[in-house]
C-alpha positions as CSV (number, residue, x, y, z in Angstrom):
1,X,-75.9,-12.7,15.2
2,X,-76.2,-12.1,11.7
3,X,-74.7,-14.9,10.5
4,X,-77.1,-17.1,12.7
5,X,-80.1,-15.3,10.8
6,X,-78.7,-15.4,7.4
7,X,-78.1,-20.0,8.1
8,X,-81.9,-20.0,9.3
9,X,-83.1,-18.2,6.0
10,X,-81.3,-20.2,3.8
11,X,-82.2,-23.8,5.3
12,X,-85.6,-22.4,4.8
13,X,-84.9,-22.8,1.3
14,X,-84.0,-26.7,1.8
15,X,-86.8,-28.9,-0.1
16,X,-88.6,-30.7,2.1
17,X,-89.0,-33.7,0.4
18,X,-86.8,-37.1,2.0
19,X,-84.0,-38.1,0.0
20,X,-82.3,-40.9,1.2
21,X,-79.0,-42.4,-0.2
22,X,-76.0,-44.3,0.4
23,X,-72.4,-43.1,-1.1
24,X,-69.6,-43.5,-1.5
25,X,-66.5,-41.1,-3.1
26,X,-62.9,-40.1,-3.1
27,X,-60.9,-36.4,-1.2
28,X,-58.3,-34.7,-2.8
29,X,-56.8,-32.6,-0.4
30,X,-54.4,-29.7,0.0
31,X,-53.6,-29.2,3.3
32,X,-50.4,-30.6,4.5
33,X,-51.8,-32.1,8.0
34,X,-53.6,-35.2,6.4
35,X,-52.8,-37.3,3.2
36,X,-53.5,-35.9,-0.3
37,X,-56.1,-38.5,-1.0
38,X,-58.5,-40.4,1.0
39,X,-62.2,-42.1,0.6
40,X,-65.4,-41.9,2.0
41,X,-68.6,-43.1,2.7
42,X,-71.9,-42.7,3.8
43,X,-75.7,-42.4,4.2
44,X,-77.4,-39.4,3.5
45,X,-81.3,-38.9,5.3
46,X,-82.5,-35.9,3.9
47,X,-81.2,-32.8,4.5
48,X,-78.7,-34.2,6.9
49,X,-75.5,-36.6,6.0
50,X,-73.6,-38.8,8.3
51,X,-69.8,-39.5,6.6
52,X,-66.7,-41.3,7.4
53,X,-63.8,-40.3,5.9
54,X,-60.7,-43.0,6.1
55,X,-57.0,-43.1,5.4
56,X,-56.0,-45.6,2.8
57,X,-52.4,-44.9,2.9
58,X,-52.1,-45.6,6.5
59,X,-50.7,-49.4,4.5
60,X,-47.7,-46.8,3.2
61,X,-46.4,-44.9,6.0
62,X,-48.2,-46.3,9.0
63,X,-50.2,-42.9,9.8
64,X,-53.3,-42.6,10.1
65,X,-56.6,-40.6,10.3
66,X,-60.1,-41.1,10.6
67,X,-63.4,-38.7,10.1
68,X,-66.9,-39.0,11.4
69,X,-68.9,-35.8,9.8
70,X,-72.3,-34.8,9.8
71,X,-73.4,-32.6,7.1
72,X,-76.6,-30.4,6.5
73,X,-77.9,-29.2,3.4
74,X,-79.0,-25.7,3.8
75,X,-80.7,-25.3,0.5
76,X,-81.9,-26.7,-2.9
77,X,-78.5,-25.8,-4.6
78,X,-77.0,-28.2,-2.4
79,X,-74.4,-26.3,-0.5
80,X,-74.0,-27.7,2.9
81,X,-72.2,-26.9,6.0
82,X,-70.7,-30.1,8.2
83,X,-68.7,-30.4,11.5
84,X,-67.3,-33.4,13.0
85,X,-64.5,-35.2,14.8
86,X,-60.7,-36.6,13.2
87,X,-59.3,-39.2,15.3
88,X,-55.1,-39.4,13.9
89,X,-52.0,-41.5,14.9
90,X,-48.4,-40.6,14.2
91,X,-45.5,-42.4,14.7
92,X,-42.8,-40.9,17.6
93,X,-39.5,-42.5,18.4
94,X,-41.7,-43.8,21.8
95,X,-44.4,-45.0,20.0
96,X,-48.0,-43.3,18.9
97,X,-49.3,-40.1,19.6
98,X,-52.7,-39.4,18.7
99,X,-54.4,-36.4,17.9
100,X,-58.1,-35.5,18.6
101,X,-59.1,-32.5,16.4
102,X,-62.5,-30.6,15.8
103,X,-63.7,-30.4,12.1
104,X,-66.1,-27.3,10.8
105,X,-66.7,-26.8,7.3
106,X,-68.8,-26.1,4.5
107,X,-69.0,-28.0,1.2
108,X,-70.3,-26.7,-2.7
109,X,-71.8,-28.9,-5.9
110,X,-69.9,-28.5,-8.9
111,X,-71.2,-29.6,-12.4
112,X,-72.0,-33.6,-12.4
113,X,-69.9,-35.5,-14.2
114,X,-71.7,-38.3,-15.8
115,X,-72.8,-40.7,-12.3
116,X,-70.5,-38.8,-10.4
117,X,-70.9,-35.7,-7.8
118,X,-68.2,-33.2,-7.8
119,X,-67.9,-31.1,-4.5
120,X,-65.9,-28.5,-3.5
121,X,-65.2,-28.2,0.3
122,X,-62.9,-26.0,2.6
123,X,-62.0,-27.3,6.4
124,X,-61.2,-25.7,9.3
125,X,-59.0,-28.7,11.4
126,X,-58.3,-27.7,15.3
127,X,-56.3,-29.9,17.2
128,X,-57.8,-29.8,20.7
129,X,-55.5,-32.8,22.7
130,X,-52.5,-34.5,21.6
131,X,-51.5,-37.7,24.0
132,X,-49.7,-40.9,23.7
133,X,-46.0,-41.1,22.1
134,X,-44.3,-41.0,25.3
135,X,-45.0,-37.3,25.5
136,X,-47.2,-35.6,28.4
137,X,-50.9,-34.6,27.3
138,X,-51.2,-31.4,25.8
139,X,-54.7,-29.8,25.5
140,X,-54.4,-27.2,22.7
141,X,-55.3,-23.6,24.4
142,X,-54.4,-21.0,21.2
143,X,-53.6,-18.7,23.7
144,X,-50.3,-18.1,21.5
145,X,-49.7,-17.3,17.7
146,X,-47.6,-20.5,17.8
147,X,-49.7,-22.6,19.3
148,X,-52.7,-21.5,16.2
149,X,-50.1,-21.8,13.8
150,X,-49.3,-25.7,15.1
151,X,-53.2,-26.3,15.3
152,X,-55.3,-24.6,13.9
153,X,-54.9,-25.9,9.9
154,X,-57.1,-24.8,7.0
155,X,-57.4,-26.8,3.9
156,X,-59.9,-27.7,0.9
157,X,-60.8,-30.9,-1.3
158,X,-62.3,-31.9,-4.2
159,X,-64.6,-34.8,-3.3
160,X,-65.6,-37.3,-6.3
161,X,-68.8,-39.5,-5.2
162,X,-71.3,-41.7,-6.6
163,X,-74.6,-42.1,-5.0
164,X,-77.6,-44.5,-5.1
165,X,-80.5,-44.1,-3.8
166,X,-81.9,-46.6,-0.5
């Protein structure tokens, strides 16, 4: 219950004044369960952001993932917490599997570099139903170490955006 109080006090810090943008940037990421780089866009309406994230290497290896986010920026600083939704495809010998995994997060502003925003973000990726592929449904339950260790992936990225205002 703490944490709940200590989230309320600090969006009581968020400016109240609309800001409303569109942008556009670049991930780096570490974690093994998506590519290393990917690009994003986006509106932002105030506190609150609405992203999509997409895969441009699925032209390379046929793979693919997609992101739809919503951020909120809990105070003036800019640090912001987001959740959201990846859709992915993989290739299996009997065709695509696709993965449907939960998204939680929370995302800090580095130094600007001349037009550009630097964020830093760390992920926490749970893959709730794998189906398709020729393989029977599986609905993640983490009831097993191995089953969090196959699911339940934690990564971070550097996120390189430019923004203009609407």
């Amino acid at each position: 219950m703490r944490w709940w109080l200590v989230l309320v006090a600090l969006a009581g810090n968020a400016s109240a004044e609309p800001h409303r943008a569109w942008h556009v940037g670049t991930n780096l990421r570490s974690e093994l369960s998506t590519h290393a780089f990917r690009v994003d866009g986006g509106v932002r309406l105030g506190r609150v952001d609405l992203i999509a994230v997409l895969d441009p290497m699925v032209w390379a290896d046929g793979e693919m993932d997609v992101d739809a986010l919503v951020s909120y920026r809990i105070n003036r600083c800019g640090y912001r917490v987001f959740g959201g939704w990846r859709a992915a495809t993989i290739a299996l010998a009997d065709g695509r599997q696709f993965q449907e995994t939960l998204l939680i997060g929370a995302m800090a502003p580095l130094p600007q570099l001349g037009p550009l925003s630097l964020q830093f973000g760390v992920e926490l990726a749970a893959v709730l139903v794998k189906h398709g592929g020729g393989v029977p449904t599986d609905v993640t339950s983490f009831s097993s170490s191995s089953e969090l260790g196959d699911n339940l992936n934690v990564g971070m990225f550097l996120r390189i955006g430019y923004e203009h205002a609407l």
